[in-house]
C-alpha positions as CSV (number, residue, x, y, z in Angstrom):
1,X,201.1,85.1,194.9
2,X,201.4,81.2,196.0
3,X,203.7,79.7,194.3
4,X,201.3,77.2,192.1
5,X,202.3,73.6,191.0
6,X,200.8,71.2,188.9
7,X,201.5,67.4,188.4
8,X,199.7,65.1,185.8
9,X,200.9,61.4,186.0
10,X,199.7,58.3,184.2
11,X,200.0,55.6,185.9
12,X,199.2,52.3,185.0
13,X,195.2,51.6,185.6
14,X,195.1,48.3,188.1
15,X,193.7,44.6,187.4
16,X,195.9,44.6,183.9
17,X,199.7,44.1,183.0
18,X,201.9,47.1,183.0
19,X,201.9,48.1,179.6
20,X,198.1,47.3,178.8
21,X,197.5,49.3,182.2
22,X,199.0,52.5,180.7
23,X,196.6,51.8,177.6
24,X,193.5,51.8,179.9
25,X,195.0,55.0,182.5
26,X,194.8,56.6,178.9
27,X,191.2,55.4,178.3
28,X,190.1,56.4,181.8
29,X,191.5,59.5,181.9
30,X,189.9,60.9,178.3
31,X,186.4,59.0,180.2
32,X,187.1,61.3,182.9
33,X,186.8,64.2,180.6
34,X,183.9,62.7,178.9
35,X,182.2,62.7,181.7
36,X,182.8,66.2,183.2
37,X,181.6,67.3,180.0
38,X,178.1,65.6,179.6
39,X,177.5,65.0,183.3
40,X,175.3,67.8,184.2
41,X,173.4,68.3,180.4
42,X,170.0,68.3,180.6
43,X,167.7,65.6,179.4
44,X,166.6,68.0,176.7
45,X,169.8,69.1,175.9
46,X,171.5,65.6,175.8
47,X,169.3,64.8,172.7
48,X,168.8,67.9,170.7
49,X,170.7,68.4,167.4
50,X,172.7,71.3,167.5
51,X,172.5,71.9,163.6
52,X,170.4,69.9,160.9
53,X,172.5,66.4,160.2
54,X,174.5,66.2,163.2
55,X,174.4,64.1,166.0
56,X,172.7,64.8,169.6
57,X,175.5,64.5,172.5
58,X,173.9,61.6,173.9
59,X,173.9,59.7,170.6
60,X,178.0,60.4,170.4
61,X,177.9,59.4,174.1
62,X,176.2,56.0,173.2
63,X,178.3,55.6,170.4
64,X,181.7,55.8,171.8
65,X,180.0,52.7,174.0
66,X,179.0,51.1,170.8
67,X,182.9,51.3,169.4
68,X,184.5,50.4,172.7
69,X,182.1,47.7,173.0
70,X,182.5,46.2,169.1
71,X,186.6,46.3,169.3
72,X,187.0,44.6,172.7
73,X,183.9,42.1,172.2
74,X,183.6,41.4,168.7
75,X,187.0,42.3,166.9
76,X,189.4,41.3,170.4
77,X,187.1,38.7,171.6
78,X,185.6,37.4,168.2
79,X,181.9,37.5,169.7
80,X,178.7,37.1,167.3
81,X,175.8,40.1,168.3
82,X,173.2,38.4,169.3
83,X,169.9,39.8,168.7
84,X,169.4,41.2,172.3
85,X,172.5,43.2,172.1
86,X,171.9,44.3,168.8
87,X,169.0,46.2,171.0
88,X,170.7,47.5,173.2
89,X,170.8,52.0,173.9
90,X,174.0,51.8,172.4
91,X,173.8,49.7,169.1
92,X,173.8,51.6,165.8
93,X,172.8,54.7,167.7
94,X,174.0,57.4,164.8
95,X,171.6,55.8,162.5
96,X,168.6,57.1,164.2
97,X,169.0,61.0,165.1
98,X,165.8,61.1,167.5
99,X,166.8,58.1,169.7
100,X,168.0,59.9,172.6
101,X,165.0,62.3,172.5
102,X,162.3,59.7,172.3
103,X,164.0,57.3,174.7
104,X,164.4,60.5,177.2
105,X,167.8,58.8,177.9
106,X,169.8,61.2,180.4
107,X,173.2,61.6,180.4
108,X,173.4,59.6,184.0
109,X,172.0,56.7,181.6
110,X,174.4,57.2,178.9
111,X,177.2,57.1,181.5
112,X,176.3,54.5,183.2
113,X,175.6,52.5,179.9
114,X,179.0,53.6,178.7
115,X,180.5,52.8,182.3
116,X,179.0,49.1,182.0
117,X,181.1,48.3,178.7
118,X,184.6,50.0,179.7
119,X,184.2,47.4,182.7
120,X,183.2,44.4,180.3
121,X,186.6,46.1,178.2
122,X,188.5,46.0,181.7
123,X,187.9,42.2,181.9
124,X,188.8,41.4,178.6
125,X,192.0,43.3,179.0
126,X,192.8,41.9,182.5
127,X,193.4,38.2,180.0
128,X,196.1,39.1,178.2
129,X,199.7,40.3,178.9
130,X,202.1,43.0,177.7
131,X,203.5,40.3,175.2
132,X,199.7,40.3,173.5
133,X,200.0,44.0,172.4
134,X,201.2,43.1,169.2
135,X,199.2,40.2,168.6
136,X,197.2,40.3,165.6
137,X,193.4,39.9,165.3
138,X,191.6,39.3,162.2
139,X,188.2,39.9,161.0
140,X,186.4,40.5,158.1
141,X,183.8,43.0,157.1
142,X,181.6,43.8,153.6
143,X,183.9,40.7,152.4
144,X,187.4,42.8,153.3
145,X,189.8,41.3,155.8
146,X,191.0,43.4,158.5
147,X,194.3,42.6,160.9
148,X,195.0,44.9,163.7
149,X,197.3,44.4,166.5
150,X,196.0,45.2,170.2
151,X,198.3,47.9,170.2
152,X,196.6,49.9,167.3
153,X,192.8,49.2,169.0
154,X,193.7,50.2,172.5
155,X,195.0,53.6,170.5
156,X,192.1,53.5,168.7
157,X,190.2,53.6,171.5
158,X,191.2,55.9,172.7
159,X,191.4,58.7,169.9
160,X,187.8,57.9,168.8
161,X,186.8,58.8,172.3
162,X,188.9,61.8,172.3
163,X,187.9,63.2,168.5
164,X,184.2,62.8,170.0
165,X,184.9,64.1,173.4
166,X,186.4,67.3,171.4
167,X,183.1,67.2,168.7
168,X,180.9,66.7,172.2
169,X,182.6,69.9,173.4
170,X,182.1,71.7,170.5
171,X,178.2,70.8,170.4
172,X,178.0,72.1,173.5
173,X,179.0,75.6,172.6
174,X,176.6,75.3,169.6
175,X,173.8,74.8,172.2
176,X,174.7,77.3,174.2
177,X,176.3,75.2,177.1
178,X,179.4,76.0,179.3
179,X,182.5,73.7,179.1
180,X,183.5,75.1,182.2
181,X,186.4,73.4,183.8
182,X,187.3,70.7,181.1
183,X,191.2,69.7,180.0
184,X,191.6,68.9,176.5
């Protein structure tokens, strides 16, 4: 029997300071595993609810976009939606159940709309340094103010992607699909 070996390492994603570059290694590499998982799902399959009330995988795909995209762009960077983007695939996705289906969005779309915003997130990172992680932004929603440091939304971020990769997986085996070869 060869003598097997395994090394995982995390190093710091490029373009980014140190610190904020271990924050979006971590963000890549639960993408990575996002997009083993949903890569090869079948247009039918990507929008088909598994069980009455729950969400299609390509809606959860779109969604993590929508998340990623509102913390970096509208929380980090303080931007208004605009009207377009409020149309976007992505926007408010898990309000409307049959999107994916009547769109016929594939998962190469979903990724690929998904890929678009962790780049727009990769230039918004690339602006601040490791002394900005525990600056504090503000905002305010249904008249409650929120303060969060970047520290907490880069973990954020990340979990959210990760609870949804693991609810993603386990739609999967509700449909019937392998997770063949996945880490989690």
């Amino acid at each position: 029997m060869a003598n097997e070996f395994s090394r995982r390492v995390l190093p710091p994603a490029a373009g980014v300071s140190r610190e904020i570059g271990f924050y979006l290694a971590g963000m890549n590499e639960v993408r990575e595993q996002l997009r083993e998982a949903v890569a090869e799902i079948s247009l039918q399959d990507l929008g088909r609810l598994a069980v009455a009330e729950a969400h299609s995988i390509g809606a959860l795909v779109l969604h993590i976009g929508e998340a990623e995209w509102w913390w970096m762009q509208c929380v980090i960077s303080g931007h208004k939606i605009t009207a377009e983007e409020a149309g976007a695939a992505y926007w408010d996705v898990l309000k409307d159940p049959r999107r994916v289906a009547d769109n016929a969005y594939s998962a190469q779309f979903c990724l690929d709309e998904i890929s678009k915003i962790r780049e727009q997130s990769r230039e918004v990172l690339a602006s601040f340094s490791d002394d900005s992680l525990d600056r504090v932004f503000s905002f305010e929603r249904d008249g409650k103010p929120y303060d969060f440091n970047l520290r907490w939304i880069l973990h954020h971020v990340i979990d959210h992607e990760a609870q949804h990769k693991g609810q993603i997986l386990m739609l999967k085996r509700l449909l019937g699909l392998k997770n063949d070869g996945l880490f989690s």
